[in-house]
Steps between C-alpha positions, in 0.01 A plus 500: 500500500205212477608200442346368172350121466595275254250332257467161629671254304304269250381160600643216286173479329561836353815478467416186257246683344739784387742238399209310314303710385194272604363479830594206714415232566411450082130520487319148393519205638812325690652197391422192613715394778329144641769302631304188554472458098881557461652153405891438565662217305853457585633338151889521572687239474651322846829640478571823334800560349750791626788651354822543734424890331167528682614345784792774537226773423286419805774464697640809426181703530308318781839369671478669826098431507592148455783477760221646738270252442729174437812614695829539364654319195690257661 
């Protein structure tokens, strides 16, 4: 008995399409996306003020991350 193909599978631009309902990418023009007019302005103040809470929240999530960067908690 033959062996029948499968359909080939859709390429993520259809597959957006059939999840859109409008072709991608959107038709009309793309944003603007010029980094050499992007201005940063760092306006934070010199020392930012932490809560032993959100210290304990990073530590608990990003802990081992941390240890593997800085080294064990001594």
């Amino acid at each position: 008995m033959p062996h029948s193909a499968r359909p080939p599978r859709p390429s993520a631009s259809e597959q957006l399409r059939q999840l859109l309902g409008e072709p991608w990418p959107f038709p009309g023009r793309p944003p603007k996306h010029d980094l050499s007019s992007w201005t940063v302005t760092d306006d934070w103040p010199q020392d930012v003020p932490v809560t032993e809470a959100e210290i304990d929240v990073f530590e608990r999530w990003f802990g081992d991350l941390f240890d593997e960067l800085f080294g064990p908690q001594s």
